[in-house]
C-alpha positions as a Markdown table, in Angstrom:
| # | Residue | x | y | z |
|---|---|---|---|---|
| 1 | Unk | 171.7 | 60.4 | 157.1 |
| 2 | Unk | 169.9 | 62.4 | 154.6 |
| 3 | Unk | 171.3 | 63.0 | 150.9 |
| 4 | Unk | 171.8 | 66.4 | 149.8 |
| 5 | Unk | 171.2 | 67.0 | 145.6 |
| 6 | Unk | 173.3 | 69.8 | 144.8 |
| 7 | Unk | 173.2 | 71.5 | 141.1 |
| 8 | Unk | 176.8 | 71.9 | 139.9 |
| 9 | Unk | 175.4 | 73.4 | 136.8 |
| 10 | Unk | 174.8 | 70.6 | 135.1 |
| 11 | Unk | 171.8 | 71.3 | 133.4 |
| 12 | Unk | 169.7 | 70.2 | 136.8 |
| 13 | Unk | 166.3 | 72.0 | 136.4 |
| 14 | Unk | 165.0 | 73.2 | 139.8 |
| 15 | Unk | 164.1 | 76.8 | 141.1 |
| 16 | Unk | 165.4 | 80.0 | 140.2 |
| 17 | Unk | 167.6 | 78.2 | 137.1 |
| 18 | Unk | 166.6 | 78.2 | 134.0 |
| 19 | Unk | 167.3 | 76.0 | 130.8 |
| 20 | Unk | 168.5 | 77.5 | 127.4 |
| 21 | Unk | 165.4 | 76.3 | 125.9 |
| 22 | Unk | 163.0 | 78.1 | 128.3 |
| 23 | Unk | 165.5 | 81.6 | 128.0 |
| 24 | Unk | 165.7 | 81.5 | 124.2 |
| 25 | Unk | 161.6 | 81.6 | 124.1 |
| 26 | Unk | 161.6 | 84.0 | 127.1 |
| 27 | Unk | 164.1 | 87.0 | 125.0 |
| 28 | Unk | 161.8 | 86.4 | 121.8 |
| 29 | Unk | 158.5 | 87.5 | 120.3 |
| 30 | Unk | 155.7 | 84.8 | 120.1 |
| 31 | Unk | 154.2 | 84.4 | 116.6 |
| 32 | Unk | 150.8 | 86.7 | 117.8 |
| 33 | Unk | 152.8 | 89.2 | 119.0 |
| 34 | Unk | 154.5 | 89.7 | 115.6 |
| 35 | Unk | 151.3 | 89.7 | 114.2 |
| 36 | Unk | 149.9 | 92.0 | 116.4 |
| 37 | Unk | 153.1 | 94.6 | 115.5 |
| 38 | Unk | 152.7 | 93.9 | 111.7 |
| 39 | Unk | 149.1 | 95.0 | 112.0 |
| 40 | Unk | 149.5 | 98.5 | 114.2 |
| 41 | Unk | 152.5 | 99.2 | 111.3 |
| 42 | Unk | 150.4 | 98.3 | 108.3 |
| 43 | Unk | 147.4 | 101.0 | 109.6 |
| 44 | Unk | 149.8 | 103.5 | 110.5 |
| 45 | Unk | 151.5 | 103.3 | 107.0 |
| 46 | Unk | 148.2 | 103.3 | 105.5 |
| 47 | Unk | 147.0 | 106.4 | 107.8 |
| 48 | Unk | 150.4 | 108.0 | 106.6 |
| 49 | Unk | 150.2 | 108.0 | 102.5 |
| 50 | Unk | 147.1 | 110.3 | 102.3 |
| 51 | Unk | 149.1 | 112.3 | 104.7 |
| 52 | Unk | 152.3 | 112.7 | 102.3 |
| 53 | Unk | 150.3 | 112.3 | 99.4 |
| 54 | Unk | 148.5 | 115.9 | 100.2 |
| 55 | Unk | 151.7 | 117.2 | 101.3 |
| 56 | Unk | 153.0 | 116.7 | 97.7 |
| 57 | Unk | 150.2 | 118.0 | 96.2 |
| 58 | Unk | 150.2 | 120.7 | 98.1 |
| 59 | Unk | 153.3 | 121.9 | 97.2 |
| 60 | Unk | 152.9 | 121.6 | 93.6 |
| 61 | Unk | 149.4 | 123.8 | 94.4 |
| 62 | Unk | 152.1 | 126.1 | 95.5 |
| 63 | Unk | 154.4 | 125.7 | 92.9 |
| 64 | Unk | 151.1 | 126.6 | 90.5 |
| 65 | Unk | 150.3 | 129.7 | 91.9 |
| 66 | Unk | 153.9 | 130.9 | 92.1 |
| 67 | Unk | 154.1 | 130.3 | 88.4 |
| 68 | Unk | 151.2 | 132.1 | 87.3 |
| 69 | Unk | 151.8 | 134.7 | 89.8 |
| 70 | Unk | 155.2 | 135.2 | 87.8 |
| 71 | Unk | 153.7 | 135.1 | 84.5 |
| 72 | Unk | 150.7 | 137.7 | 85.4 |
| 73 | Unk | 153.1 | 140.0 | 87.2 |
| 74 | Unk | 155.1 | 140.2 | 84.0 |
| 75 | Unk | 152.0 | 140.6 | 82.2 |
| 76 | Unk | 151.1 | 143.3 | 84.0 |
| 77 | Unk | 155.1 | 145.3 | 83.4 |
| 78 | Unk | 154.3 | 144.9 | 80.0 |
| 79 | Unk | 151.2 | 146.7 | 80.2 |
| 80 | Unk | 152.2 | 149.4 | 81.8 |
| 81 | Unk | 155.5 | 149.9 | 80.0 |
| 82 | Unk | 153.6 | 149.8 | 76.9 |
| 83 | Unk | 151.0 | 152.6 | 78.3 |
| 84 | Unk | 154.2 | 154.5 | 79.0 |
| 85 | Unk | 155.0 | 154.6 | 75.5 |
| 86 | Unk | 158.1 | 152.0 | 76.0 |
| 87 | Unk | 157.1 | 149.8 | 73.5 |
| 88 | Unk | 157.2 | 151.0 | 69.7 |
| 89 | Unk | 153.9 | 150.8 | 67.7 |
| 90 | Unk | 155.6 | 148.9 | 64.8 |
| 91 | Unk | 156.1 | 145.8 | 67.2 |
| 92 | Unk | 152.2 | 146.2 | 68.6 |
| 93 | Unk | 149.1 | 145.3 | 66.9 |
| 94 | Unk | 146.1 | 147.4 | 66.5 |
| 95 | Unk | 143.9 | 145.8 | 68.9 |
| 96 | Unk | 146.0 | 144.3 | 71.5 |
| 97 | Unk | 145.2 | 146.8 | 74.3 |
| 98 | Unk | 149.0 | 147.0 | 75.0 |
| 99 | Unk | 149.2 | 143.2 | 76.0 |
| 100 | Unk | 151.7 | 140.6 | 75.0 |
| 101 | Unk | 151.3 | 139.3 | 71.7 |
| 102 | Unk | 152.8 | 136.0 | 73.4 |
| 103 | Unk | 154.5 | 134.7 | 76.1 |
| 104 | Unk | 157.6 | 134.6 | 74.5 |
| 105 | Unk | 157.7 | 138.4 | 74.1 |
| 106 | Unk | 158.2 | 138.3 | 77.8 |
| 107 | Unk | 161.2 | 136.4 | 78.0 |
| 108 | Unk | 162.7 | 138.1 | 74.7 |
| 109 | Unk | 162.0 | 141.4 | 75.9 |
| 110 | Unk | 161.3 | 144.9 | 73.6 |
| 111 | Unk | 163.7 | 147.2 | 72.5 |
| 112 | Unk | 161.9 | 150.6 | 73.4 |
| 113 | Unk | 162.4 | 153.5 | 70.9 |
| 114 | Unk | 165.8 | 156.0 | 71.6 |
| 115 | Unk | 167.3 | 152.6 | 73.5 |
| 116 | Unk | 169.8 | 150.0 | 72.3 |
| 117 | Unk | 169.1 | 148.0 | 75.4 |
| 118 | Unk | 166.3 | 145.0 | 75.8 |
| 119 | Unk | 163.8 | 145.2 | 78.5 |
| 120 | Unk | 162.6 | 141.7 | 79.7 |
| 121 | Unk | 159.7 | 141.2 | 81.4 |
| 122 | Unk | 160.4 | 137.3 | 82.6 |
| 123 | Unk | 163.3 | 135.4 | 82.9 |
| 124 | Unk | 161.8 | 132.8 | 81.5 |
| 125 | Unk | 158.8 | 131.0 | 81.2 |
| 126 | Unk | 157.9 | 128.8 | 84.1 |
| 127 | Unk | 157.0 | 125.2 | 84.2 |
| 128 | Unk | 153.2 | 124.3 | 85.3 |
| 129 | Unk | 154.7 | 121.7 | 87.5 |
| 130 | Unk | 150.8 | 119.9 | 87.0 |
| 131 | Unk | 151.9 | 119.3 | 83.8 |
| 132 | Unk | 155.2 | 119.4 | 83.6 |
| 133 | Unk | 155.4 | 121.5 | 80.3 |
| 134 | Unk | 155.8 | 125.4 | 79.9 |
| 135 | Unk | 152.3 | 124.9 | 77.4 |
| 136 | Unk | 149.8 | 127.7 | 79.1 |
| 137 | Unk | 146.3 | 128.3 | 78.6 |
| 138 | Unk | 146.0 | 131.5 | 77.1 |
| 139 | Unk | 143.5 | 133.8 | 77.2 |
| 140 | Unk | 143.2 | 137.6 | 75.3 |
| 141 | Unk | 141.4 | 141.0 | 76.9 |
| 142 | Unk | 138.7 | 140.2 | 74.2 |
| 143 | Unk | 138.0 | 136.4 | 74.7 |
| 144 | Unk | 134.8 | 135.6 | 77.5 |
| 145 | Unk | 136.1 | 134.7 | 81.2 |
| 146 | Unk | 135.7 | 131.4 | 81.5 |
| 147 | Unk | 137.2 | 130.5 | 77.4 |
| 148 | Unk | 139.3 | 128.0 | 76.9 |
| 149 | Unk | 140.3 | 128.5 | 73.5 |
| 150 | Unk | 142.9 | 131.4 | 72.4 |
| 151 | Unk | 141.6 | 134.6 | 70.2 |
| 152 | Unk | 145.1 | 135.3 | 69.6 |
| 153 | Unk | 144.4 | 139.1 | 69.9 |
| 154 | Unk | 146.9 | 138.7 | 72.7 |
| 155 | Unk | 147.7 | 137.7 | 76.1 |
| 156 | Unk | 145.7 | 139.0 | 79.1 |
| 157 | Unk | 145.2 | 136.1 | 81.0 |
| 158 | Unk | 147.4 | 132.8 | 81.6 |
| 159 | Unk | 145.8 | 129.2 | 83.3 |
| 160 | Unk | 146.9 | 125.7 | 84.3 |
| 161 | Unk | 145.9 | 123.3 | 81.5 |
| 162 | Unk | 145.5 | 120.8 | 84.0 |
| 163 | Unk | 142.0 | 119.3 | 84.0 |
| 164 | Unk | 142.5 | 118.2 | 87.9 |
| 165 | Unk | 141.3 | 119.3 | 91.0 |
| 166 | Unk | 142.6 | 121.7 | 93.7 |
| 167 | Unk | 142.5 | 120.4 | 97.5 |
| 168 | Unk | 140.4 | 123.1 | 97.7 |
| 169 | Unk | 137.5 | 121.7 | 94.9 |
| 170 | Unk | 138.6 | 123.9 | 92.8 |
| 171 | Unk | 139.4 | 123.1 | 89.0 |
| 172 | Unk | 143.2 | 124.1 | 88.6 |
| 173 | Unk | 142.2 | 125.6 | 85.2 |
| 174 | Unk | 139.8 | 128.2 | 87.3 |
| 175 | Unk | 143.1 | 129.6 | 89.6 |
């Protein structure tokens, strides 16, 4: 007569069964594969910050050259409403070649002679979103290219006063 063991569940290890301890380490992660994970997700974090990094400067870049794009193209209304004789000579100066005395004069606007009605030129003065401040560099038609300091004659030219760097090597005040 030969006994038979039979496993009625009772916690009787033998093949194809398992115990809880040997499932509960099976389902889980082993201390070197969590480091191995923590590793590949710290240099892909680190790969990704340049990444957004640029993508933010990049869009204040943009943000740059829409603003001075603004300012110039009202710049240049001025100018040629003044040439048209739509801006009275009592509110010009002798030598300001028809340019803005300021910035302000954009936004304010000129009454033109015969008219009750203001013309603007901008609807306001935008932000250098470098800086965060509506504070422009100025430049006048008789100050040298590369000036940084105002003649006050009047306002020909506008620039970032940033003193940073474009992505493309650029120096922000040079745009």
């Amino acid at each position: 007569m030969r006994l038979r063991i039979v496993d009625c569940g009772l916690g009787i290890e033998g093949a194809g069964h398992r115990s809880r301890h040997s499932a509960f380490h099976d389902s889980g992660f082993t201390l070197i594969e969590l480091i191995i994970v923590l590793g590949i997700l710290s240099i892909m974090v680190t790969a990704v910050f340049p990444i957004i990094r640029n993508v933010e400067r990049r869009q204040k870049e943009q943000e740059l050259r829409e603003s001075l794009r603004m300012i110039r193209l009202g710049i240049d209304r001025y100018k040629k409403f003044c040439e048209a004789g739509g801006i009275p000579t009592l509110e010009r100066k002798q030598d300001d070649m028809c340019y803005p005395l300021t910035l302000e004069i954009l936004v304010e606007g000129v009454t033109p002679p015969n008219s009750i009605n203001k013309v603007r030129f901008l609807p306001r003065i935008p932000k250098d979103p470098l800086t965060g401040s509506a504070d422009w560099g100025l430049r006048s038609a008789q100050d040298e290219k590369d000036t940084t300091s105002w003649g006050g004659q009047n306002v020909f030219d506008v620039y970032s006063k940033s003193t940073g760097v474009a992505l493309d090597g650029r120096k922000y005040g040079d745009w």
